[in-house]
C-alpha atoms as a printed R data frame, in Angstrom:
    type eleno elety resid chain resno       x       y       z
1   ATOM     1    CA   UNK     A     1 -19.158 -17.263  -4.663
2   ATOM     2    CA   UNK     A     2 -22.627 -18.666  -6.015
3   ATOM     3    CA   UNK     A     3 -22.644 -19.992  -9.784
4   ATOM     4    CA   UNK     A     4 -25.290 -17.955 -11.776
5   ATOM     5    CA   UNK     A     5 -27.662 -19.498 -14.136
6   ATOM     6    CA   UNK     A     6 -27.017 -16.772 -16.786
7   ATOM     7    CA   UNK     A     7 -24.481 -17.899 -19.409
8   ATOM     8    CA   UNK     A     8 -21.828 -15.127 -19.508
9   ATOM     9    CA   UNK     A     9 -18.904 -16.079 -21.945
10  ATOM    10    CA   UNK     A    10 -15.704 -13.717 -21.595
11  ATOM    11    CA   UNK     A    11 -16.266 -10.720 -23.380
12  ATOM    12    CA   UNK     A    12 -19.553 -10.343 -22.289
13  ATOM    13    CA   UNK     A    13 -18.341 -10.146 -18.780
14  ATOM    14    CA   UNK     A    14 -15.617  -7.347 -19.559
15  ATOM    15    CA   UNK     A    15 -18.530  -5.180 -21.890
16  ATOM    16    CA   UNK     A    16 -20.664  -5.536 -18.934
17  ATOM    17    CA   UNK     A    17 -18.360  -5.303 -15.366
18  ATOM    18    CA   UNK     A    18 -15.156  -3.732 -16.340
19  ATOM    19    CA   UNK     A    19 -15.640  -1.598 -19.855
20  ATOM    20    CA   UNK     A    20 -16.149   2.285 -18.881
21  ATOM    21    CA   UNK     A    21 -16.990   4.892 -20.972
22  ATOM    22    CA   UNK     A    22 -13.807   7.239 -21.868
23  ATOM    23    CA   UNK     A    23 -15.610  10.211 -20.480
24  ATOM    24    CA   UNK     A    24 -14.457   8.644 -17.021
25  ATOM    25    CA   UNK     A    25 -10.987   9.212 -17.922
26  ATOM    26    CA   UNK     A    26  -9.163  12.521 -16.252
27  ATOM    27    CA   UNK     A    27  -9.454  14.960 -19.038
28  ATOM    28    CA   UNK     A    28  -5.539  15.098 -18.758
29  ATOM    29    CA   UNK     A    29  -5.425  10.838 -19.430
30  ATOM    30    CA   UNK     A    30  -2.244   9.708 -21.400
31  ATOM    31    CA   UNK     A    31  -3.804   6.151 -22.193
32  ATOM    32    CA   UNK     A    32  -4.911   7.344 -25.901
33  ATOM    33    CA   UNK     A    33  -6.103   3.968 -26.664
34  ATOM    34    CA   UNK     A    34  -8.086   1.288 -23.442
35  ATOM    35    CA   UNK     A    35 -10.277  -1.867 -23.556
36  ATOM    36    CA   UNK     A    36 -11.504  -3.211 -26.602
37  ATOM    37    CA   UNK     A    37  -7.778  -3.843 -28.884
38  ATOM    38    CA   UNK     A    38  -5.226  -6.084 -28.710
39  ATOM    39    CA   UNK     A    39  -3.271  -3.422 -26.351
40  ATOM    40    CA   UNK     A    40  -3.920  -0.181 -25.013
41  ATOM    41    CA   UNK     A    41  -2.076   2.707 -26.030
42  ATOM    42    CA   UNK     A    42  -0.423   5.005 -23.903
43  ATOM    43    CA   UNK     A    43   1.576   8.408 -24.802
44  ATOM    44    CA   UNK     A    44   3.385   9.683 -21.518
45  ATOM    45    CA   UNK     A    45   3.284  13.061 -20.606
46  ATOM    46    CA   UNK     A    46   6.342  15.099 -22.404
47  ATOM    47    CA   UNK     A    47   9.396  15.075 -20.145
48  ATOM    48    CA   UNK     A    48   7.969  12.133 -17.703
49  ATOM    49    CA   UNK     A    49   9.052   8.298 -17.610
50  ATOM    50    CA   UNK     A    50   6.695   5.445 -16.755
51  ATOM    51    CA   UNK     A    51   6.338   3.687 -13.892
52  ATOM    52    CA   UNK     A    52   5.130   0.541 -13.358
53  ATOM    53    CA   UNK     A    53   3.958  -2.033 -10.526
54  ATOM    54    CA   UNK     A    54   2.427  -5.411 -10.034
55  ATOM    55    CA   UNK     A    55   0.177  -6.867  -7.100
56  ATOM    56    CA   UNK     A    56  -1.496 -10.319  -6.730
57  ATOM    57    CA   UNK     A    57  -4.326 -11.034  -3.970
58  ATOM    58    CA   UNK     A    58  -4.623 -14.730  -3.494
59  ATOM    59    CA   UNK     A    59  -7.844 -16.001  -2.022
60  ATOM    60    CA   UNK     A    60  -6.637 -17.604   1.451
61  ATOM    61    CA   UNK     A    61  -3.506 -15.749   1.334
62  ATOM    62    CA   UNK     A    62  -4.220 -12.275   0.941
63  ATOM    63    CA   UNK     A    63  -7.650 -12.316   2.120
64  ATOM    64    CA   UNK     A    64 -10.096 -14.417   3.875
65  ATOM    65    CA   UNK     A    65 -12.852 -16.524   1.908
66  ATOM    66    CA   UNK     A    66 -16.312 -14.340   1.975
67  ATOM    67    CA   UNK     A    67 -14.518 -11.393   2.007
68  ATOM    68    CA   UNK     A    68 -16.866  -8.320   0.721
69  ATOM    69    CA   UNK     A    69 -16.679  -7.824  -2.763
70  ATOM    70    CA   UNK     A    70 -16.875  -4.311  -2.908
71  ATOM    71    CA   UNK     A    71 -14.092  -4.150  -0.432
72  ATOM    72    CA   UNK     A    72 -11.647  -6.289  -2.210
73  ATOM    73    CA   UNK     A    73 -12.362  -4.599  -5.568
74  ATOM    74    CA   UNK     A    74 -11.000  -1.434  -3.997
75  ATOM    75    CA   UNK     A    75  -8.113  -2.470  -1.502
76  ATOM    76    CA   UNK     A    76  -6.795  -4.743  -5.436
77  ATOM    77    CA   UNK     A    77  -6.303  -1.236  -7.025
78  ATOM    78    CA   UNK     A    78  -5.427   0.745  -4.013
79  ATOM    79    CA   UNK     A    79  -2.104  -1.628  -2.936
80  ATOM    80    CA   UNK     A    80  -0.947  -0.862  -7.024
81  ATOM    81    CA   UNK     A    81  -2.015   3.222  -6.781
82  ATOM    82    CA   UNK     A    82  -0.157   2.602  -2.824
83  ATOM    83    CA   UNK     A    83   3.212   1.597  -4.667
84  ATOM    84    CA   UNK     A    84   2.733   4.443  -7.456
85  ATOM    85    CA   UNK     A    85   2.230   6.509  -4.497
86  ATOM    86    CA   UNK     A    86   5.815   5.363  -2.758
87  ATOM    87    CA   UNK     A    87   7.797   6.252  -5.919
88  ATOM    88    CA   UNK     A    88   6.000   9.983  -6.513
89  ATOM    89    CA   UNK     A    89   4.503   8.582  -9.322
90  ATOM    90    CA   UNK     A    90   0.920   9.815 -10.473
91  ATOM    91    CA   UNK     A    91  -1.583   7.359 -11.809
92  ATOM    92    CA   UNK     A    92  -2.081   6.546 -15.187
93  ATOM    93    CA   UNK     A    93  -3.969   3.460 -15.632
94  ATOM    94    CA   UNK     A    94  -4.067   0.080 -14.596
95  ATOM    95    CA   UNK     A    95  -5.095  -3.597 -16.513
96  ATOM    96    CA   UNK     A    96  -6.852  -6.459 -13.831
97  ATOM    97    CA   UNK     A    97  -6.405  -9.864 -14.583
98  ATOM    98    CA   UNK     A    98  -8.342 -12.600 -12.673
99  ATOM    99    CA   UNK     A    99  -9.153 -15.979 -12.413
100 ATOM   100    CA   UNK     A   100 -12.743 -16.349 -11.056
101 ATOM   101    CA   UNK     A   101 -14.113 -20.449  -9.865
102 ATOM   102    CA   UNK     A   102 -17.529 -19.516 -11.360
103 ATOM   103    CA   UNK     A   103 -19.677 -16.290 -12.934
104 ATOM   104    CA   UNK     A   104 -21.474 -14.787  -9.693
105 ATOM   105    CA   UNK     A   105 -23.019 -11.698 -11.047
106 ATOM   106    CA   UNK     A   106 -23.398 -10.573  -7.629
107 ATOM   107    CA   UNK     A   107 -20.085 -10.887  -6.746
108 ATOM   108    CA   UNK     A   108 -19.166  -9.059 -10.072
109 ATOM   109    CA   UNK     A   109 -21.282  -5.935  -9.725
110 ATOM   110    CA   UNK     A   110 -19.975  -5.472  -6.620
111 ATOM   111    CA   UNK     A   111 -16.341  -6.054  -6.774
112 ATOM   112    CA   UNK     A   112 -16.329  -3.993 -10.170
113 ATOM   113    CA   UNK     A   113 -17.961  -1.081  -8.219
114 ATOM   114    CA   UNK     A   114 -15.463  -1.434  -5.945
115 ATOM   115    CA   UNK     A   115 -12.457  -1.535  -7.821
116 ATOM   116    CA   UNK     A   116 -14.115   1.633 -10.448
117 ATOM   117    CA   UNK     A   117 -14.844   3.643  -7.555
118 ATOM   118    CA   UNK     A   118 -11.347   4.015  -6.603
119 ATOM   119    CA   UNK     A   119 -10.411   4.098 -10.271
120 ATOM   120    CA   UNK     A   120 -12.463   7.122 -10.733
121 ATOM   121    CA   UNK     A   121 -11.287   8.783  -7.848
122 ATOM   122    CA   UNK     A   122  -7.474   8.474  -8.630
123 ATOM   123    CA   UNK     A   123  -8.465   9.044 -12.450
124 ATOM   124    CA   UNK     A   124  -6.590   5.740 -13.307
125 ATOM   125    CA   UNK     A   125  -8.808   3.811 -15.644
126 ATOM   126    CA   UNK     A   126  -8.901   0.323 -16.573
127 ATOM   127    CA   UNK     A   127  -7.030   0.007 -19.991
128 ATOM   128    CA   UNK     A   128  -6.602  -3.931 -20.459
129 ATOM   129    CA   UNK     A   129  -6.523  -7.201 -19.107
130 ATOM   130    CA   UNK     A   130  -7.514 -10.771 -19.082
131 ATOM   131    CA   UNK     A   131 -10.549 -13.371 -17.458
132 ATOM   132    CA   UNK     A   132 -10.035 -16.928 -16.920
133 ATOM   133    CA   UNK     A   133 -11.849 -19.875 -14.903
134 ATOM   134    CA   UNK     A   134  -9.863 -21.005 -11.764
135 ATOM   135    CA   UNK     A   135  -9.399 -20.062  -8.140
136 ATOM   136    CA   UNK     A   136  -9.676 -16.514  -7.005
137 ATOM   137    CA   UNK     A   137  -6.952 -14.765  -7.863
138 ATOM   138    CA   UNK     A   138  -6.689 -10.970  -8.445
139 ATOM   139    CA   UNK     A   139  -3.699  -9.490  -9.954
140 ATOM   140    CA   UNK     A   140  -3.411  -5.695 -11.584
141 ATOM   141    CA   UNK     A   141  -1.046  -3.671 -12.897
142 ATOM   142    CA   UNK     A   142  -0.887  -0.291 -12.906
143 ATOM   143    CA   UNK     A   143   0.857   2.403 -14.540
144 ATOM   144    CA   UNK     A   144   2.357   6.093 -13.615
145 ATOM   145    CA   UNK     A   145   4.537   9.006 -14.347
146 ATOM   146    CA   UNK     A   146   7.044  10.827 -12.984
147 ATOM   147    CA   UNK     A   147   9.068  13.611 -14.067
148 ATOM   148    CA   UNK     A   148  12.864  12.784 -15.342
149 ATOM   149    CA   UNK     A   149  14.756  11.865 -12.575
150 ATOM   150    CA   UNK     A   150  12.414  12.781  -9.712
151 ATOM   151    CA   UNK     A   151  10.906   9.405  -8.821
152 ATOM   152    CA   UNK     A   152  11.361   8.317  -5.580
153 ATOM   153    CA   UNK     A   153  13.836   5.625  -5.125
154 ATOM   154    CA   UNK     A   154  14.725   3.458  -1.821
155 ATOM   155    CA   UNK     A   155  18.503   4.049  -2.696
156 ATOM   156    CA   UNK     A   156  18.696   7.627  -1.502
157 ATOM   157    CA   UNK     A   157  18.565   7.994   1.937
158 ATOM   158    CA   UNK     A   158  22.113   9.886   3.921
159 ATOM   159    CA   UNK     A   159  23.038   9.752   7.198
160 ATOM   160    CA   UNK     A   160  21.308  12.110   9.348
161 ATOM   161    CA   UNK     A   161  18.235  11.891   7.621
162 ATOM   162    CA   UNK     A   162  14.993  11.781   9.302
163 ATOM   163    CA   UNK     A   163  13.256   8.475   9.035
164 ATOM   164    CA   UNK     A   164   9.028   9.083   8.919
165 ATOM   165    CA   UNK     A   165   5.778   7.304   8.619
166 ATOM   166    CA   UNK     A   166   2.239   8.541   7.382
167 ATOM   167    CA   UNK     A   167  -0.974   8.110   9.334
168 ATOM   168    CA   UNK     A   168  -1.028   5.242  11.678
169 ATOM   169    CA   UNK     A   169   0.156   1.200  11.697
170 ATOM   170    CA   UNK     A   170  -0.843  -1.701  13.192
171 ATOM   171    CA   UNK     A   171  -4.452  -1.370  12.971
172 ATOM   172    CA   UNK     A   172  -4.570  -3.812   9.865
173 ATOM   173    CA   UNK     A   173  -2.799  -6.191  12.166
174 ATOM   174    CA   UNK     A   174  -5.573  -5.634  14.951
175 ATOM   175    CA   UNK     A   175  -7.842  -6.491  12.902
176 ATOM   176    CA   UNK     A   176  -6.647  -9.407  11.008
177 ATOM   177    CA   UNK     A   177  -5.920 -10.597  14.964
178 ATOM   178    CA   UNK     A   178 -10.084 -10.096  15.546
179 ATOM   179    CA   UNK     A   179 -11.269 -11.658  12.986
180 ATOM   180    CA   UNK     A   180  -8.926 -14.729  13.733
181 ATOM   181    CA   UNK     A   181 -10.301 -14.898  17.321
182 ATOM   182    CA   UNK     A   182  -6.311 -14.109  18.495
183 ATOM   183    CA   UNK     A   183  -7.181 -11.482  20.608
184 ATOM   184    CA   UNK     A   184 -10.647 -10.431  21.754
185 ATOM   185    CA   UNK     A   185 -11.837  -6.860  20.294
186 ATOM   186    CA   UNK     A   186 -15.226  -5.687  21.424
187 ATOM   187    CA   UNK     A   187 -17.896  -4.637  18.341
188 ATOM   188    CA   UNK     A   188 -17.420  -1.258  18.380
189 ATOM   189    CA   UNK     A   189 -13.497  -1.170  18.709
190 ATOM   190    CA   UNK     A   190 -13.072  -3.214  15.334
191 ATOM   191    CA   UNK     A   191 -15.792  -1.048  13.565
192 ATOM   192    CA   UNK     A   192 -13.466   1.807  14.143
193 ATOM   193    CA   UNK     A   193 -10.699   0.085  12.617
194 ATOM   194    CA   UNK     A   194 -11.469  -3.168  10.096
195 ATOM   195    CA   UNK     A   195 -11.339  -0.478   7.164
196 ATOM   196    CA   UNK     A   196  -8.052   0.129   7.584
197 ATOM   197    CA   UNK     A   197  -7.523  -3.628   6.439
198 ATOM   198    CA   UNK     A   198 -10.337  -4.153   3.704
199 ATOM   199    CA   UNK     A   199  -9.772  -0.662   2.477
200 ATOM   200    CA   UNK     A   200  -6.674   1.038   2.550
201 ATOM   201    CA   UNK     A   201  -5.980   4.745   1.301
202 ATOM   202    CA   UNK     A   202  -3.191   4.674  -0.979
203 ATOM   203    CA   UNK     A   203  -1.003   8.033   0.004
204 ATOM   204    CA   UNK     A   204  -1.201   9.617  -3.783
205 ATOM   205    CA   UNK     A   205  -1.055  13.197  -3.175
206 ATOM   206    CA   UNK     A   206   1.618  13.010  -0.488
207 ATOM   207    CA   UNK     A   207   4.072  10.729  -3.045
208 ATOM   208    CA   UNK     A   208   3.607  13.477  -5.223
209 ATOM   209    CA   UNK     A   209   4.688  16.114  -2.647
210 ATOM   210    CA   UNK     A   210   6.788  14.253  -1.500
211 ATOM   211    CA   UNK     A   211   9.115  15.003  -4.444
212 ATOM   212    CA   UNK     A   212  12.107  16.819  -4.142
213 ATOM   213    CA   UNK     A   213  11.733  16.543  -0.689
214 ATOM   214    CA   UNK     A   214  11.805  12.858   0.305
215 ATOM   215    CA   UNK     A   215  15.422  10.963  -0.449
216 ATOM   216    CA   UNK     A   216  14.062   7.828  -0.300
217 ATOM   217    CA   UNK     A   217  10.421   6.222   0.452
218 ATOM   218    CA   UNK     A   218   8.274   2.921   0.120
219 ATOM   219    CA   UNK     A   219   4.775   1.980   1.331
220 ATOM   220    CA   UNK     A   220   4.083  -0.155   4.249
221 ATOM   221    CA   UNK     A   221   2.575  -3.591   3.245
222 ATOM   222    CA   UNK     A   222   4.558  -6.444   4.910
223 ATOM   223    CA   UNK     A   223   5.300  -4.504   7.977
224 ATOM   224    CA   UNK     A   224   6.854  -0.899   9.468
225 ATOM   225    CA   UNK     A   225  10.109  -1.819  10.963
226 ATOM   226    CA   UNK     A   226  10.844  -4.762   8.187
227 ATOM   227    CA   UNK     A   227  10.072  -2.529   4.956
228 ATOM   228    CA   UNK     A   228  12.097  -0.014   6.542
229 ATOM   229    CA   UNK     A   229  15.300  -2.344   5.857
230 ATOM   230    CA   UNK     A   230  15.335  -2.327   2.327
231 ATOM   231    CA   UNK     A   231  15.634   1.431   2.038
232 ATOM   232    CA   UNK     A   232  18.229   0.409   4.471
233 ATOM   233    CA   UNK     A   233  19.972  -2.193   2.195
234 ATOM   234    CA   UNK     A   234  19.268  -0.369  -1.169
235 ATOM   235    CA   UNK     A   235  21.010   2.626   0.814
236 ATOM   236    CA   UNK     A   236  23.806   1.148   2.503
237 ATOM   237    CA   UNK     A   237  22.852   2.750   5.977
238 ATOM   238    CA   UNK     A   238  21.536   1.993   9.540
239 ATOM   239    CA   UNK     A   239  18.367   3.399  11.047
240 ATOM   240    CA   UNK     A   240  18.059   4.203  15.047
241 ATOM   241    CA   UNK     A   241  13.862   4.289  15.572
242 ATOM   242    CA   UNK     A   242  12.037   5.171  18.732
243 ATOM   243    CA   UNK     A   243   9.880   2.763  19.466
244 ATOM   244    CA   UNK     A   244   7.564   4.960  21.702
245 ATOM   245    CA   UNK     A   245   7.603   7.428  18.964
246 ATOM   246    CA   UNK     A   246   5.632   4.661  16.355
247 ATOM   247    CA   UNK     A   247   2.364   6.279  15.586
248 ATOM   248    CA   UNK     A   248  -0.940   4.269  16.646
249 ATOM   249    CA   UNK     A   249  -4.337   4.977  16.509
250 ATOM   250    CA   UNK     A   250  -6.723   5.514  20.254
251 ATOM   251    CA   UNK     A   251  -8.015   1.939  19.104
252 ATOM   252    CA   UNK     A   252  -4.515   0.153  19.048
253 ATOM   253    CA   UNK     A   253  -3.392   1.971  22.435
254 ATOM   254    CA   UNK     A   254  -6.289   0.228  24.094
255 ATOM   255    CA   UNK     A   255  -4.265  -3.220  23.704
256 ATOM   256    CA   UNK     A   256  -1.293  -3.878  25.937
257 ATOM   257    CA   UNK     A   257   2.240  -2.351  24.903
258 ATOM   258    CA   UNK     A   258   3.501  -5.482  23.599
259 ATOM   259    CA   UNK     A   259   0.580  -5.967  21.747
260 ATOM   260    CA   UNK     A   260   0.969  -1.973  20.161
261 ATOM   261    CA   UNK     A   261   4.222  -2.447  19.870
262 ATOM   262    CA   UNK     A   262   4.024  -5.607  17.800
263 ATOM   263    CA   UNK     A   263   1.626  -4.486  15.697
264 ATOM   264    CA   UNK     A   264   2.909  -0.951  15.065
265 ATOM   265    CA   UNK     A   265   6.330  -2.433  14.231
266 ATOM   266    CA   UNK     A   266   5.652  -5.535  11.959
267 ATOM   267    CA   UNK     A   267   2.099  -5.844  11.776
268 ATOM   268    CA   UNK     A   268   1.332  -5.258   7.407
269 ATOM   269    CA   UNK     A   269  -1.048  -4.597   5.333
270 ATOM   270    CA   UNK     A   270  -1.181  -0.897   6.598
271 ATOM   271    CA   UNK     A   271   0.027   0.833   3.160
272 ATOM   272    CA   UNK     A   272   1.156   4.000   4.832
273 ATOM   273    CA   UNK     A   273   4.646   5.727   3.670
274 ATOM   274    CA   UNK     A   274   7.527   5.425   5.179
275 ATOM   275    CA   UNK     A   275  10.234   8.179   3.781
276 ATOM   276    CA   UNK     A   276  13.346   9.679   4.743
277 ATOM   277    CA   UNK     A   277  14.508  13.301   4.553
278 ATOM   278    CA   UNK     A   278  17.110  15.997   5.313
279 ATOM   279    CA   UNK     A   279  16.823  17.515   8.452
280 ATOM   280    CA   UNK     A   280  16.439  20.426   6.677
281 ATOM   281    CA   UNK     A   281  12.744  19.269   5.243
282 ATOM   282    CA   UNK     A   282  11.373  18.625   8.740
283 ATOM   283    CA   UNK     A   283   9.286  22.213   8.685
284 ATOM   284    CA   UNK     A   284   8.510  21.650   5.095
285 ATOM   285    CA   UNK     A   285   7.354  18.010   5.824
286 ATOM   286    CA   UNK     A   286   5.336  19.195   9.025
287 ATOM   287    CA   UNK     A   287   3.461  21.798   6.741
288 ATOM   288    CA   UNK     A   288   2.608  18.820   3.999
289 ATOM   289    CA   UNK     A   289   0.578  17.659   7.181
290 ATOM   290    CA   UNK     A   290  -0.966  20.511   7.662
291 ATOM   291    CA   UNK     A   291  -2.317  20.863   4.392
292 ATOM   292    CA   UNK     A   292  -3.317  17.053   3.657
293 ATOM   293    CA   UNK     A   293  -4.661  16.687   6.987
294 ATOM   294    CA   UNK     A   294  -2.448  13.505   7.570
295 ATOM   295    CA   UNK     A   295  -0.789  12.806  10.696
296 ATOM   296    CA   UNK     A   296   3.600  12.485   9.303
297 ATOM   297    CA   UNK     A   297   5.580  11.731  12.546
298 ATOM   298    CA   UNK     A   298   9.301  11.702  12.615
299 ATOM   299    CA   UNK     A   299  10.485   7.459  14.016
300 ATOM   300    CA   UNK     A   300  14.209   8.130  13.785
301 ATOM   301    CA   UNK     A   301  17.217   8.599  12.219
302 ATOM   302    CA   UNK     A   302  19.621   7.190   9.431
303 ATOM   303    CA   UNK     A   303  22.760   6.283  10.948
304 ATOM   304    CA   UNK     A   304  26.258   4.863   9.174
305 ATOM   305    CA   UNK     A   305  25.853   1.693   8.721
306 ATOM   306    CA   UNK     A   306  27.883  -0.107  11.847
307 ATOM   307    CA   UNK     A   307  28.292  -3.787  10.110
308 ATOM   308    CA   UNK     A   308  28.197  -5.762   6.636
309 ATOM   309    CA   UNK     A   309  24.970  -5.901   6.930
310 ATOM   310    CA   UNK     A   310  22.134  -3.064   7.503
311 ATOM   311    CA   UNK     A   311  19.869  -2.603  10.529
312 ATOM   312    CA   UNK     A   312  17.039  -1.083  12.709
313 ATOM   313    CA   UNK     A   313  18.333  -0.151  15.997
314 ATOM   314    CA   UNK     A   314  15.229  -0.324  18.267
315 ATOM   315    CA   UNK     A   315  15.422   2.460  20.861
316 ATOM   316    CA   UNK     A   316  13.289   1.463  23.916
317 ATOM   317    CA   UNK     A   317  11.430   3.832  26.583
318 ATOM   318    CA   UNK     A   318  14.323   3.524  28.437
319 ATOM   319    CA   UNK     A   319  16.687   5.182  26.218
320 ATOM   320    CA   UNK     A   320  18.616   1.762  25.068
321 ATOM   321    CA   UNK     A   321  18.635  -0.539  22.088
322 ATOM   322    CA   UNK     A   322  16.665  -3.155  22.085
323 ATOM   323    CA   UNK     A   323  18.576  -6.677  22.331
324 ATOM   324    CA   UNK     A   324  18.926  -8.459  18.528
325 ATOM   325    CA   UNK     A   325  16.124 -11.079  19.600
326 ATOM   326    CA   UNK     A   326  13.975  -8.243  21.003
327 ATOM   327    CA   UNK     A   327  14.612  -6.603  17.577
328 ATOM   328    CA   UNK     A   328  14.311  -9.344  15.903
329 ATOM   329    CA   UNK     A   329  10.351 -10.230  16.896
330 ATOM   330    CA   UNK     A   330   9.615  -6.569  15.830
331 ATOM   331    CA   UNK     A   331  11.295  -7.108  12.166
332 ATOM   332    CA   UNK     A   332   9.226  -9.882  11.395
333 ATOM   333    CA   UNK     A   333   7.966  -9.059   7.822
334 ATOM   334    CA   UNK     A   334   5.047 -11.214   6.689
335 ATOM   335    CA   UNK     A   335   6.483 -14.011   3.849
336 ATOM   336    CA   UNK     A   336   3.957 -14.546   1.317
337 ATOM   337    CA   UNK     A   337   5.978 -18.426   1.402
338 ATOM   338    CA   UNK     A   338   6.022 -19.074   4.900
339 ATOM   339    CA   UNK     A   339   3.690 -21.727   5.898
């Protein structure tokens, strides 16, 4: 980020980036009050409880230095609206609080484009938050509702449930491994992909369908196979998942099967859903497909759990379990403290 000549104290730079006029807001918006008090005001729909989640992108940690502005602005609301999304929740609103190493009006118009675009799109204005000087560092919260009872909760999968993943995974992965030279990708392959890392679609409509219908559910952001096990713990059960039956895009099946299978299984940063359902649901589930044009493919099953502790059983193209330190390099969930 370039320094900019123009002196820009605090509020200046919310009036002019982040302030929106209310006639963005859905015309069904519970936030009754946004920027410009001490606190926004919020009246939740009658009958519905809040939800509530929390992201932080760290320069250097979450994303790469130079990233596109425009890019990040959207892929900082969409993880939030990706969690909302998990839960069956429907966006409310969200406040952004960042740290910025200088004023780069550049930088601002086009990560506040960014991050309003997708705002508009999920109706989910910006209601609130804070500016300071330091390093890059992006952190929003956003707000949701959900009926009484009806949110979707990691703690309810049975046995004999079907375990199943939106869209595609690994492609994040595939392109995180491009851009750090790990693996070479040629031009064309990673333009077909690199948006599925700089700008994820958070799964809104499906969370919401998937109420009533899902038992338990969470989005995809440190990795497939290692999310997956704390539905697992929260739900005191095992899972059995095909490995051959982990959905990848035309681009990721050009790489070697260890390669797809690594990246499909642990790879991040893909903020699909991964639910779990009665068998009974499997039409019903197949027809939300259908209609949202979104590929939802069945991995597995829950199980009872076999020891103190839950697991993934890794089912091969063979027909067998994986060995535990086969299993284990595919349940490698990225650690936001590992060095």
């Amino acid at each position: 980020m370039h320094s900019s000549s123009q002196p820009l104290g605090e509020f200046d730079l919310i009036e002019r980036f982040f302030k929106t006029p209310s006639s963005s807001r859905s015309p069904n918006s519970a936030i009754n009050l946004g920027i410009g008090d001490d606190c926004a005001l919020i009246n939740p729909p009658l009958g519905e409880e809040i939800a509530m989640t929390s992201d932080m992108l760290v320069e250097g940690r979450h994303f790469l230095k130079g990233t596109d502005a425009e890019q990040l602005g959207r892929k900082a609301l969409a993880v939030n609206l990706s969690d909302l999304a998990a839960m069956g929740a429907k966006p409310l609103g969200f406040t952004l609080s960042i740290a910025l190493p200088n004023i780069d009006i550049q930088w601002l118009e086009a990560f506040s484009k960014g991050l309003l675009s997708i705002a508009d799109q999920f109706h989910c204005p910006l209601i609130g938050g804070d500016t300071t000087a330091g390093p890059l560092n992006i952190s929003i919260t956003a707000l949701g509702s959900t009926p009484h009872g009806k949110a979707i909760r990691r703690s309810g999968s049975q046995v004999d449930d079907e375990v199943w993943v939106s869209g595609t995974v690994g492609d994040a992965r595939l392109t995180l491994a491009a851009l750090r030279h790990e693996l070479p990708l040629p031009a064309n392959y990673f333009q077909e992909i690199e948006h599925r890392m700089h700008q994820p679609t958070p799964r809104v409509e499906l969370g919401l369908r998937l109420r009533g219908i899902a038992s338990a559910a969470l989005d995809v952001s440190d990795g497939l196979l290692g999310d997956l096990q704390h539905i697992l713990r929260q739900s005191q059960v095992d899972a059995e998942i095909f490995l051959d039956r982990l959905p990848k895009s035309a681009t990721l099946k050009k790489q070697s099967i260890q390669i797809q299978n690594q990246f499909a299984a642990c790879g991040g940063d893909d903020y699909e859903l991964c639910f779990t359902a009665s068998r009974d649901q499997h039409q019903v589930i197949l027809e939300i497909s259908d209609a949202l044009h979104l590929p939802l493919t069945c991995i597995g099953r829950i199980i009872r759990k076999k020891n103190d502790a839950s697991q993934v059983h890794v089912i091969g193209s063979d027909g067998k379990i994986l060995s535990a330190s086969e299993t284990a390099n595919l349940l490698k969930s990225f650690d936001h403290f590992a060095v």
